[in-house]
C-alpha positions in Angstrom: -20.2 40.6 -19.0 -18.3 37.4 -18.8 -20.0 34.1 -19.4 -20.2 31.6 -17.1 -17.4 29.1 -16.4 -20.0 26.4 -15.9 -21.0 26.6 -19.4 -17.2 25.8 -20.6 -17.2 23.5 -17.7 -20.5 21.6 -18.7 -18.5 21.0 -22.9 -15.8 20.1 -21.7 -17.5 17.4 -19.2 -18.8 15.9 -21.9 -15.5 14.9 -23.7 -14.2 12.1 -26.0 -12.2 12.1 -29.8 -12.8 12.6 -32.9 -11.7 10.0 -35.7 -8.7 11.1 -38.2 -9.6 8.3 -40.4 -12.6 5.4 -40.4 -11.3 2.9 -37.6 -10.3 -0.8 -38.3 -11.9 -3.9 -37.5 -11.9 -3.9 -33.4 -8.9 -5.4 -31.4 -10.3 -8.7 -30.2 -7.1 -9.2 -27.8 -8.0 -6.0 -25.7 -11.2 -5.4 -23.3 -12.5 -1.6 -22.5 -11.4 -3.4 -18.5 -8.2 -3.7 -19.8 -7.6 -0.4 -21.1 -8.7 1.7 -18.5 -6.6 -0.6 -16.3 -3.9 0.7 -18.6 -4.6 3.9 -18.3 -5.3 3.9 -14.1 -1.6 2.2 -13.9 -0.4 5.0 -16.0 -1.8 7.7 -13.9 -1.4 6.2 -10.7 2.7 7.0 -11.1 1.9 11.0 -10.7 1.6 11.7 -6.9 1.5 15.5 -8.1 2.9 18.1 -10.4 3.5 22.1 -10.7 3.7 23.5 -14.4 3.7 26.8 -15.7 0.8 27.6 -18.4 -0.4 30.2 -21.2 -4.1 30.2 -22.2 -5.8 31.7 -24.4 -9.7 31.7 -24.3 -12.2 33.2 -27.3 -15.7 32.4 -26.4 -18.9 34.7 -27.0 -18.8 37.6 -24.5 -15.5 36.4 -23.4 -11.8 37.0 -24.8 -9.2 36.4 -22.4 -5.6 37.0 -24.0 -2.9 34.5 -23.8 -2.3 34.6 -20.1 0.6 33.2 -17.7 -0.2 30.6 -14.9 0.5 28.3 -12.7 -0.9 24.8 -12.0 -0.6 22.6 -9.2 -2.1 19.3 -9.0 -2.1 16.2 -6.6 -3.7 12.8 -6.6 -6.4 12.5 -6.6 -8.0 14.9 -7.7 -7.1 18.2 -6.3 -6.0 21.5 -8.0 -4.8 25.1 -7.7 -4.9 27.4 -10.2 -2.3 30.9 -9.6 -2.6 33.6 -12.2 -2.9 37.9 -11.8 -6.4 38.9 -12.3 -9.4 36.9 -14.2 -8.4 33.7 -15.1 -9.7 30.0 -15.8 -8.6 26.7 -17.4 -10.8 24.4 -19.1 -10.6 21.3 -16.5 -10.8 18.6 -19.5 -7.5 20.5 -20.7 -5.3 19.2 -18.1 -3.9 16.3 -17.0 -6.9 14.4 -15.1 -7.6 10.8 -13.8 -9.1 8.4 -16.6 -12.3 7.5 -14.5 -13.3 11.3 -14.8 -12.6 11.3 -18.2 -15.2 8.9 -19.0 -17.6 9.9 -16.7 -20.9 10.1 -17.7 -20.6 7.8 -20.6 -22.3 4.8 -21.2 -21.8 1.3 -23.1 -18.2 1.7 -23.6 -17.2 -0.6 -26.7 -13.9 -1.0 -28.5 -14.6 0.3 -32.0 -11.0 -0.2 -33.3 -7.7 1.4 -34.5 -6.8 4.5 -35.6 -3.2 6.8 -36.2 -3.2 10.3 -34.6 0.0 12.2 -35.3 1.6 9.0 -36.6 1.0 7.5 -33.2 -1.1 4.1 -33.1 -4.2 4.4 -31.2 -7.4 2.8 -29.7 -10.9 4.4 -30.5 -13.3 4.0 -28.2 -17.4 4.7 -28.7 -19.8 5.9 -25.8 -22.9 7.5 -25.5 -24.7 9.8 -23.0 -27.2 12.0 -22.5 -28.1 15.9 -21.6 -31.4 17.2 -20.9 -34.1 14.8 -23.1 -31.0 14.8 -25.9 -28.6 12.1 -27.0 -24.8 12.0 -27.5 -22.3 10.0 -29.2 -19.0 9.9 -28.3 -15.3 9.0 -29.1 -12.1 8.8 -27.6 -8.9 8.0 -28.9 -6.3 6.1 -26.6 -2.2 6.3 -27.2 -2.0 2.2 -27.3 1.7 3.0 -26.2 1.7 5.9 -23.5 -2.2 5.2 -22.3 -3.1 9.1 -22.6 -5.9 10.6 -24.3 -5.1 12.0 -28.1 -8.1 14.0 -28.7 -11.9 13.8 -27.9 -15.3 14.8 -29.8 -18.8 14.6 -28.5 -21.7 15.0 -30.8 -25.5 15.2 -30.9 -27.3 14.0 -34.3 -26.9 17.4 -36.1 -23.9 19.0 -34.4 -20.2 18.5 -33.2 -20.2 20.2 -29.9 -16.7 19.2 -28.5 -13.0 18.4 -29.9 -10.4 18.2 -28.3 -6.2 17.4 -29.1 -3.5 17.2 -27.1 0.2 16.6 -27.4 2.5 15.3 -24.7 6.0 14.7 -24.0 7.6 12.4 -21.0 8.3 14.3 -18.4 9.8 11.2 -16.1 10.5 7.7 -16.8 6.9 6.7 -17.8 4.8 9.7 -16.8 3.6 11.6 -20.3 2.1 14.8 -19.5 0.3 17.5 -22.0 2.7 19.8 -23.7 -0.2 21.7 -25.6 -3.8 21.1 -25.4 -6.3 22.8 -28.6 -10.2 22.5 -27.2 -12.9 23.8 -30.2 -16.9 24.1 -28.8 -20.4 25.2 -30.2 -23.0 26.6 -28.3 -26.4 24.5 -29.6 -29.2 26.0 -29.0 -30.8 22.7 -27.5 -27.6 22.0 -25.5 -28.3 25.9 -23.4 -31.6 25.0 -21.4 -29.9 22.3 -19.6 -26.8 24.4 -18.7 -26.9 24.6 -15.0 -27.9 28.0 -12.8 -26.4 27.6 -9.7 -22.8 29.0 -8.3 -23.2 32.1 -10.4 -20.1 35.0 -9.7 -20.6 38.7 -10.1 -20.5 39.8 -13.7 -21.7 36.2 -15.0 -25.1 36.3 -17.3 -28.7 35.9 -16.2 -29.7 33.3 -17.8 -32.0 35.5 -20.4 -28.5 36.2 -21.7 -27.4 32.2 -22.6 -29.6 32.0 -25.5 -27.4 34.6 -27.1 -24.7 32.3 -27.2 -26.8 29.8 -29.6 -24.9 28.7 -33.0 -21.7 30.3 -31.7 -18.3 28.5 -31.1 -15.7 29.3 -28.8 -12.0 28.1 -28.7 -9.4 27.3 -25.8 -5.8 27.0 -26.7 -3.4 26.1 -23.4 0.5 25.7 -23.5 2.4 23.3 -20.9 6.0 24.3 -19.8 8.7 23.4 -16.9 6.7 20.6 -15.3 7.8 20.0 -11.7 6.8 16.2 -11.2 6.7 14.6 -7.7 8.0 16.7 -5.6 5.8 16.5 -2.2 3.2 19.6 -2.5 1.9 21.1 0.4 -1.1 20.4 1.9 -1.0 24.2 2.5 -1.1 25.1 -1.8 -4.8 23.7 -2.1 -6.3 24.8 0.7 -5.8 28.5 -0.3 -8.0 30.1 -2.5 -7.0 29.9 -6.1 -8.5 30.7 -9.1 -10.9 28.5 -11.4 -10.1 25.3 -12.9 -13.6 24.8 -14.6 
């Protein structure tokens, strides 16, 4: 039996980075406004994009071999998905807009500098909530390219999320993911608040989730020949395609 998508879906709504060293004083010259302005001006230069994937997937109950697809995207916020058979891509593994990254996170602060890959960046701290339970979490902004480096959401006792990604320019300005490396536990307090509805044939009942309990899964995806800007159809998303969850 597969698991349900919305269970990967619901980790990888909850993302923000992980710190490869403690961060410097804050950077009293920069606002949380001002970066997400940043980042919104950086994004706003894709109108859309085609790219060619391979995914791999290892969950519990799930392994999907590394698998060939095609993505499709267009502002704002609209995908296709083509692959042969099952298939699905963790949505917080693509390119997406910055106000859905931070979605769902409160009290945004500046917490301060950090290098990721040799590359400067900004680390900013948020918190949120699931069920009755708190989060803490971190994300680490190129200062440069205004992109997202890597994410990590935690509770008080566990890392449930991490994210990296790498990215290359694509066209003047527009820095896309090259290869994207997710890592996730199942906690067993994070299961009960997983959501029940839009289940597909072969999914769990729900007496199966608590299986998945102190478990970790990992999602591995590789970017390739990025078509950027080229007028999509309007025809491309309104056919059914596979999940992007």
């Amino acid at each position: 039996m597969h698991p349900r998508p919305a269970i990967l879906a619901l980790l990888l709504s909850l993302i923000v980075p992980a710190i490869a060293q403690l961060p410097a004083g804050p950077d009293t010259t920069l606002t949380v406004t001002a970066v997400l302005d940043s980042m919104r001006s950086r994004f706003s230069l894709i109108e859309d994009y085609q790219v060619n994937l391979k995914v791999r997937l290892r969950m519990p109950k799930l392994r999907m071999p590394r698998k060939r697809m095609t993505l499709s995207f267009r502002q704002p916020d609209k995908f296709d998905l083509k692959a042969r058979g099952f298939a699905m891509v963790p949505r917080r593994g693509i390119s997406l807009s910055p106000d859905s990254l931070f979605q769902g996170l409160d009290n945004l602060q500046l917490a301060g500098d950090t290098l990721v890959n040799d590359r400067p960046a900004l680390v900013l701290w948020g918190a949120g909530e699931i069920g009755d339970r708190s989060m803490m979490a971190e994300m680490l902004v190129d200062r440069e390219r205004w992109v997202i480096l890597g994410a990590a959401t935690y509770t008080d006792t566990l890392e449930l999320f991490r994210l990296r990604t790498d990215y290359a320019e694509q066209e003047p300005g527009i820095f896309l993911p090259t290869r994207t490396t997710l890592n996730f536990n199942f906690d067993k307090f994070l299961i009960p608040h997983m959501p029940t509805a839009h289940r597909k044939r072969g999914d769990p009942d729900a007496g199966d989730l608590p299986e998945m309990a102190n478990r970790s899964g990992e999602a591995e995806i590789e970017f390739s020949k990025y078509r950027v800007n080229r007028g999509l159809p309007d025809e491309l998303f309104d056919s059914p395609s596979k999940a992007v969850d």
